[in-house]
C-alpha positions in Angstrom: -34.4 16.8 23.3 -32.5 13.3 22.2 -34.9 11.4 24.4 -37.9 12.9 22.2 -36.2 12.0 18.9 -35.5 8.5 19.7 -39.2 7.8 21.4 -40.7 9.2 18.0 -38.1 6.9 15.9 -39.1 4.3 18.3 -42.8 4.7 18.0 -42.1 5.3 13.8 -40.3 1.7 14.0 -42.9 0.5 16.4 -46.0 1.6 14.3 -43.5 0.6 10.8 -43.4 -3.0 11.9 -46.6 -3.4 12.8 -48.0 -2.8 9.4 -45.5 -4.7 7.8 -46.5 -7.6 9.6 -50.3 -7.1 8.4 -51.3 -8.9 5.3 -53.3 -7.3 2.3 -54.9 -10.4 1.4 -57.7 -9.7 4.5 -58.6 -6.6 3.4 -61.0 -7.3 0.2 -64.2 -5.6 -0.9 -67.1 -7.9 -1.7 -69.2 -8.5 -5.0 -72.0 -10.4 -5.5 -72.5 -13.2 -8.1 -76.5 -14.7 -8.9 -77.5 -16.7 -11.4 -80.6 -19.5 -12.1 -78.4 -22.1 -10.4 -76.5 -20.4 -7.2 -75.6 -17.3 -5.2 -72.2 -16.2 -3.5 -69.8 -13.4 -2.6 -66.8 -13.3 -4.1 -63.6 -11.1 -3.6 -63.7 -7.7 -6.0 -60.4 -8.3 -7.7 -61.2 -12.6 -8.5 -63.4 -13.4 -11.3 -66.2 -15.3 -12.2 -66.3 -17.5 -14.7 -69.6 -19.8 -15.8 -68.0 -23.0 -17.6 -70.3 -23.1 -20.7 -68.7 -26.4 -22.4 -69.3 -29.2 -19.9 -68.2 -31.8 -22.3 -64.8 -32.7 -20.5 -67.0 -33.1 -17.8 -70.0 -35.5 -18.5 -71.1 -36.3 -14.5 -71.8 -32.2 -14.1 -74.8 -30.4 -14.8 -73.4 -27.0 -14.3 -69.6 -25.4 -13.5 -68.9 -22.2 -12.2 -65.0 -21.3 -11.5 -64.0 -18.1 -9.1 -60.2 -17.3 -9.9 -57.6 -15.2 -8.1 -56.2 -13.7 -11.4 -53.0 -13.1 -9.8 -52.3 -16.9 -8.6 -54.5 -18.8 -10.6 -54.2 -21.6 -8.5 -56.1 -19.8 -5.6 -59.6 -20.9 -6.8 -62.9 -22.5 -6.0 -65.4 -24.5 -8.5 -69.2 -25.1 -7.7 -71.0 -27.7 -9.5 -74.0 -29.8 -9.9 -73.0 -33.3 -10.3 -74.7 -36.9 -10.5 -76.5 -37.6 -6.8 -74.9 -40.9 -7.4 -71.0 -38.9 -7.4 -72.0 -37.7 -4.2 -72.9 -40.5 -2.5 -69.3 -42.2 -1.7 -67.1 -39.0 -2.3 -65.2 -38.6 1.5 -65.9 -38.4 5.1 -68.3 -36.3 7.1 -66.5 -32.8 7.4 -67.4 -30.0 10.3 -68.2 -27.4 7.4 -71.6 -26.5 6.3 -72.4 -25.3 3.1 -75.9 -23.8 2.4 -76.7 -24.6 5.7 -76.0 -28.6 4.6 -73.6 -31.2 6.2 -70.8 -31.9 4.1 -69.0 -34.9 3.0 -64.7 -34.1 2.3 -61.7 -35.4 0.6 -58.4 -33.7 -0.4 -55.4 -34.6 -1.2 -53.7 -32.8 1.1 -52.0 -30.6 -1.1 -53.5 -29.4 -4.2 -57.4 -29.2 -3.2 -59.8 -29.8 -0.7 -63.5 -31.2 -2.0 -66.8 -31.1 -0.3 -69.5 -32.8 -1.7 -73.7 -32.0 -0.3 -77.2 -32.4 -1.6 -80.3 -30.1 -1.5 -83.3 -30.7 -3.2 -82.3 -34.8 -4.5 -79.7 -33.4 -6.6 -75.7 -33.1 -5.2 -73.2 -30.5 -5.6 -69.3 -30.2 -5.5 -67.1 -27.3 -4.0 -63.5 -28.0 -4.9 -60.6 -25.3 -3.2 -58.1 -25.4 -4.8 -54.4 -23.6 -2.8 -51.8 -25.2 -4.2 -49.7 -26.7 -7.3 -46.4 -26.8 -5.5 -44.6 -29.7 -3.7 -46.2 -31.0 -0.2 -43.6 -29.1 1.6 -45.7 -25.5 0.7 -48.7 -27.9 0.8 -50.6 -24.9 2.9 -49.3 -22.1 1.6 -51.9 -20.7 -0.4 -54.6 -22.1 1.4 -53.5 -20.2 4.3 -52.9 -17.3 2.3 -56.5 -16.8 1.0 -58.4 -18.5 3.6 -60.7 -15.3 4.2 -60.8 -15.5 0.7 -62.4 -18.9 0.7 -64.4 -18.7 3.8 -66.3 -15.1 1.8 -67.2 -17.8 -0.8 -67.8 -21.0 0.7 -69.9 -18.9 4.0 -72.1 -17.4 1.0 -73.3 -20.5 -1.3 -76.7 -20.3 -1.4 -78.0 -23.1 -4.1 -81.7 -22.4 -5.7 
């Protein structure tokens, strides 16, 4: 009888730790944002926000920001910016986005930016992880990165 107690508080423990060791931040449902300019998925519980005043910004055509409301620096902008921006903005990166090669800079511990053209005009994706010293420098990138990879796999530019 003692043996079967402690194998079910072993197997308790067993399944206990386990879950613990499992993060939340994987499991997401997906939405669906569309508008004249781009397409993407998004995680349900970030949101969307179309940057109407563009005047800090004078080299962008259009700005969208998608937001983790709960760490506000886990984010990702899209933007159409001057071909001529795109032209000298990093070095050839593995990623493709919309199906184009990328060009990428960071600074290796706030963001991460990748620059691409389609149809003679040139986009931006900046993701952003981080605001905390280069010790956590990953942290939130990390964190989120099936968050990022939902977004950045689903561009689709019109």
């Amino acid at each position: 009888m003692k043996l079967e107690v402690y194998l079910i508080l072993g197997l308790i423990l067993c399944v206990a730790a386990v879950m613990g060791c499992t993060s939340n931040t994987d499991n997401f449902s997906v939405k669906h944002f569309e508008n004249e300019h781009v397409s993407f998925d998004y995680p349900d519980n970030w949101t969307v926000t179309v940057i109407e005043d563009l005047s800090d910004y004078p080299t962008t055509e259009w700005m969208i920001r998608i937001e983790n409301p709960k760490e506000k620096i886990a984010s990702v902008v899209i933007s159409e910016v001057e071909p001529a921006f795109q032209a000298n903005s990093g070095s050839p990166s593995s990623l493709k986005i919309d199906g184009r090669d990328t060009l990428e800079s960071s600074d290796n511990s706030t963001f991460r930016m990748y620059t691409f053209s389609k149809n003679n005009k040139s986009y931006e994706i900046i993701v952003y992880g981080s605001n905390t010293s280069r010790l956590f420098k990953d942290s939130v990138f990390t964190k989120y990165q099936a968050h990022y990879d939902t977004i950045i796999n689903s561009i689709q530019i019109k």
